[in-house]
N, C-alpha and C positions, 0 to 999 in steps of 0.2 A: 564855775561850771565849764566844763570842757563839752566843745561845740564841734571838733573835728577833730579824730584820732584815728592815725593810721599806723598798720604795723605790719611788716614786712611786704608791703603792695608793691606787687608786680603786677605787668601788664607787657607783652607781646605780642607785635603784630609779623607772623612768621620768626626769621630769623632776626628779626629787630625788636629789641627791646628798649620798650619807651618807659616803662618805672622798673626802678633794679631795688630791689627791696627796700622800699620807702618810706620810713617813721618820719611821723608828725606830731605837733600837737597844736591848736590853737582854741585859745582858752575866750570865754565870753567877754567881749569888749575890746577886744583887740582888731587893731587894722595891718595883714600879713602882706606885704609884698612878695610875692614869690615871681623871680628875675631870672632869667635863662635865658640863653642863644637858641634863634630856631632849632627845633630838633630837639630839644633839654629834656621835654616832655610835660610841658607845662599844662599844655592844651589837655593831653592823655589824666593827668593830676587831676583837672577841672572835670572831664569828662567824669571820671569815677565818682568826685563827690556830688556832681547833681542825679550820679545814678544812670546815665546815657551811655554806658560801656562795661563790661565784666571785666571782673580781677579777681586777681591772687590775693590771698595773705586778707588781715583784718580793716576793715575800714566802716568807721561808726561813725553818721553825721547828725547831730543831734538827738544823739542815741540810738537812730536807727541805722538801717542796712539800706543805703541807699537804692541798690540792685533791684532788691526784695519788697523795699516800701517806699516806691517812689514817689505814689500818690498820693501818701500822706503827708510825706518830707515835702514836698513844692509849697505845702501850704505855708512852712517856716520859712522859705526859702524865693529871692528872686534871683535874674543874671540876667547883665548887660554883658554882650558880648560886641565886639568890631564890629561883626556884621548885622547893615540894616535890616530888621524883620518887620518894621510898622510898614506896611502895604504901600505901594505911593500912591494909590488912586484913594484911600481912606483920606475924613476930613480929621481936622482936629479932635471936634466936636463926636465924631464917631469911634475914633479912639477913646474916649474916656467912657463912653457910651458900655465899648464892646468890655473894656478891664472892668467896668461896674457891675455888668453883668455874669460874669465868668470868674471873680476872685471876692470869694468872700470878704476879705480882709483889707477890699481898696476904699478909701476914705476918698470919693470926688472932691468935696472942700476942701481938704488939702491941696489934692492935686491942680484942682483950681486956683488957689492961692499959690502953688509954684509957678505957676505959668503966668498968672499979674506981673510977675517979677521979670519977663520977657517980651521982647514983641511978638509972639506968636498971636497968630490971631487963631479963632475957634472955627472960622469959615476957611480956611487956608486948608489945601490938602496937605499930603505928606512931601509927596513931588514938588510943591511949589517953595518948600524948607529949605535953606542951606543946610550941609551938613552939620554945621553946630548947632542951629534951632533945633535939627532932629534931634541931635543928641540931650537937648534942653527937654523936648517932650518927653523921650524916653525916657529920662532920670525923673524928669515928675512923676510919671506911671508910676513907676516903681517904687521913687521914696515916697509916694499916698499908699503904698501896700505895707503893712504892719507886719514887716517879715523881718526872723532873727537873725537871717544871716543872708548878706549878697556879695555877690560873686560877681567882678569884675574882668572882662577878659580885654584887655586892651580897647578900655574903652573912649580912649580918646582918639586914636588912629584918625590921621587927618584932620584934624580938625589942629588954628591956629593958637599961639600961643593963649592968647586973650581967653578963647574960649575954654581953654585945656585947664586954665587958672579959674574960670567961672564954674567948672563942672566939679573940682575938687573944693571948693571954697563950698558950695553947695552941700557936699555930700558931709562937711567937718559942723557947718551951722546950723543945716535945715534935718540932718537926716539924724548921725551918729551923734548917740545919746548916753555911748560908754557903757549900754548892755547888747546893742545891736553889733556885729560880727562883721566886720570886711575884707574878703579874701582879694586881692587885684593882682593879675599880672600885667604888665607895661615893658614896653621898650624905652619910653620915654621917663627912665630915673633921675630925671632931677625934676620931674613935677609934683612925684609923690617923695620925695624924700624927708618933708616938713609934714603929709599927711601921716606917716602910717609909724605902728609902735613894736612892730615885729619885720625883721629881714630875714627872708629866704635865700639864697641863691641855690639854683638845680643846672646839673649838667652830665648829660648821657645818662638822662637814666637816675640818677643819685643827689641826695643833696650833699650840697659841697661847704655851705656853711647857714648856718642858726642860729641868730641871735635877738635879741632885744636892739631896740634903738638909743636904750640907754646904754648898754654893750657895748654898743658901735663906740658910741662917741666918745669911751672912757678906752675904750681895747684899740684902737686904731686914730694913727696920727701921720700927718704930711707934714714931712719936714724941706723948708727951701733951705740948702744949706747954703755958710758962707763958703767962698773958695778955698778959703785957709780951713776949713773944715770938714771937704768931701769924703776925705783919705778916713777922718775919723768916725763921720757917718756910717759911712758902707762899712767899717768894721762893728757897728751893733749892728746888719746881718738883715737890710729890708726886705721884705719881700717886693718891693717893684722899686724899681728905679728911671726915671725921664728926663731928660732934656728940655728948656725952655725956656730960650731966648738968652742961651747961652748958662744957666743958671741947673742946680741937678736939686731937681724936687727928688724923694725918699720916701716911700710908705713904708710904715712902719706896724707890726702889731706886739702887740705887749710888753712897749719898752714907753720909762716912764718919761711925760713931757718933760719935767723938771732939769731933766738928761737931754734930753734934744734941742730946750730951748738953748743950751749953750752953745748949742753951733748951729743954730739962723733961724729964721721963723716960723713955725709952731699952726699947725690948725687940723682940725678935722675935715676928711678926705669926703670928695662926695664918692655917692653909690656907687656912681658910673667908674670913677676911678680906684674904685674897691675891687668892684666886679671885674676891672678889666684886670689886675694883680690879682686876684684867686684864679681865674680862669685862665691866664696867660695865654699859652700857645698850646690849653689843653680843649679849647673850643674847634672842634670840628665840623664840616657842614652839613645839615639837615639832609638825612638820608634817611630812605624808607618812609613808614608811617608816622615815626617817631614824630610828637608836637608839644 
């Protein structure tokens, strides 16, 4: 089942345009990274599908028109986004209180049962939380709500390595069940690089590349070459080349390893340094509305 489909989505704020005709597709049970430089128009993408902004062109989010039926869509639907929204004068206790009351769909036991698995205490307000406890509350709310699809907006921002690893470990154990939907953007691509089964990358407006994670790792390869071997590398035609530590690492797309491993050693590239080879020197700065 296809859970989100977009087709030719535009969206302009004045003379800036933040989606340049924008096809998608993300199908049930999949986990989409969508990766872009400020300004890509990431935030504008998210906006459209929870329905919180108007656009062009077609966009159906679990069949519906998110615009149009926004009311009914939230019920399928939750988002953690950066910013904190739980109250800081609210107690624990009164958070689970107020989702219990207001979402049909929120299971307290569960959500009880995620928070055993922290030190959060029930009498503790929001305020007296570090920011990764909050972020612990809020991923419980959310994954005790029986929703088919959540949206992820940089949802680990500030928060330390430890915690960044406990929030996705969480969301692959407790939550996603291989028919639940998770859309995430991040800056931080090498936390979700082992979570997610779909790659995005968006920039100015466009997507720049679309693949599977099994794509990635069969379509793209980093080659260290030897030094008696550079001359021959760079003639199969990388698309990124670096420096390090005297040594010239090679990205490579669609050329096979079997060929590469003959001149030095051989692995799959992380996202960050994908992303930074498709986007090169075509990342410009966040201007306008565009997000």
């Amino acid at each position: 089942m296809t859970v989100i489909e977009a087709r030719g989505l535009r969206k302009a704020f004045g003379t800036t345009v933040a989606l340049d005709s924008v096809n998608l597709r993300v199908d049930e049970g999949r986990i989409l990274g969508l990766i872009g430089p400020n300004g890509a128009g990431k935030s504008t993408a998210l906006n459209a599908i929870l329905g919180l902004t108007q656009y062009q062109g077609e966009l159906r989010v679990l069949g519906r028109d998110p615009w149009l039926e926004r009311d009914q869509l939230m019920r399928d639907i939750c988002f953690i986004s950066d910013v904190a929204v739980l109250p800081r004068w609210m107690r624990v206790s009164q958070a689970l209180d107020y989702v219990a009351g207001v979402h049909p769909r929120f299971d307290r036991a569960k959500a009880e049962g995620f928070l055993t698995k922290t030190d959060i205490k029930r009498a503790s307000r929001v305020r007296e939380l570090s920011k990764g406890m909050v972020a612990q509350l809020h991923l419980a709310l959310v994954m005790a709500i029986d929703a088919r699809l959540l949206v992820l907006d940089e949802p680990t921002l500030g928060l330390d390595l430890l915690y960044r690893k406990q929030f996705y470990d969480s969301l692959l154990n407790d939550y996603f069940d291989r028919t639940r939907t998770i859309l995430v953007t991040t800056h931080q691509v090498e936390d979700v690089q082992y979570v997610l089964t779909d790659l995005m990358f968006i920039n100015r407006g466009r997507i720049v590349l679309d693949c599977s994670m099994e794509d990635f790792e069969s379509r793209f390869a980093e080659l260290t070459a030897r030094p008696e071997q550079v001359t021959a590398a760079r003639a199969l035609k990388p698309i990124r080349e670096r420096q390090v530590l005297g040594r010239s690492i090679l990205l490579f797309d669609h050329v096979e390893r079997q060929q590469l491993a003959a001149l030095g050693d051989v692995r799959t590239p992380s996202i960050a340094d994908l992303f930074i080879a498709v986007m090169g020197d075509h990342v410009e700065p966040a201007t306008g509305m565009a997000k």
